[in-house]
C-alpha positions, 0 to 999 in steps of 0.5 A: 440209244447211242446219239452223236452230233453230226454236224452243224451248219455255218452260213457262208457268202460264198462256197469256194472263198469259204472252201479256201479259208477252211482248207488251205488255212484252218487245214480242214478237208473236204468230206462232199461237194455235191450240187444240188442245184445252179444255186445251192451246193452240199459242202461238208467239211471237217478238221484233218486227222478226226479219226471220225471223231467230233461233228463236221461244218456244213458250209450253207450259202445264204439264200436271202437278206435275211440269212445274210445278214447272220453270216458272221454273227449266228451266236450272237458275238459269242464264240461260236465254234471249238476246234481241239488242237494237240499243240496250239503254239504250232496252230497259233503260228500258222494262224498269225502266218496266214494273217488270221485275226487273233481276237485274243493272244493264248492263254492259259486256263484250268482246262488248258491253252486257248486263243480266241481266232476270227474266220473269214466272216467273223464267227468266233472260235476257241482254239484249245489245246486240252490240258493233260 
């Protein structure tokens, strides 16, 4: 049996301003925007030039306080999410350009270069820049 991870979902306040940072910042694409009704939309995204690899974000609008009050925290204060990068000086450059919060500065590790950056709502992310 083959499985893979799809994709997961990340609450966001609003679909367009969460569009907008992962597109015109992070450089992801829009996979589907699909309404489903006046209030809920499906909105896949995934990183640019995957080659169908790895899973894709499902942007999920908080429908109530309680899902609200996660937007930003749904680990806890861990990072959250992993994006893999082919050069993380060039990303880390675009990120401190468009005024992202660099949590911590780039860094060297066994496994490779990474920094720890905030998105929009302040889930956290490993940037990684795999060793070879």
């Amino acid at each position: 049996m083959e499985r893979s991870l799809g994709q997961i979902s990340i609450l966001v306040k609003d679909y367009d301003e969460a569009l907008s940072f992962y597109i015109s910042i992070l450089g992801f694409e829009l996979v589907e925007d699909t309404q489903l009704n006046s209030e809920k939309r499906w909105v896949v995204i995934k990183p640019r030039n995957t080659n169908g690899q790895g899973c894709n974000l499902l942007l999920a609008k908080a429908s109530n306080a309680h899902q609200e009050y996660f937007i930003g925290n749904q680990s806890g204060g861990r990072v959250f999410l992993f994006l893999y990068t082919d050069d993380l000086n060039r990303d880390y450059e675009l990120l401190v350009k468009n005024a992202v919060e660099i949590v911590r500065p780039p860094k060297e590790e066994k496994y490779g270069k990474v920094l720890v950056f905030s998105d929009l709502y302040g889930n956290l992310w490993d940037l990684i820049e795999q060793a070879k």
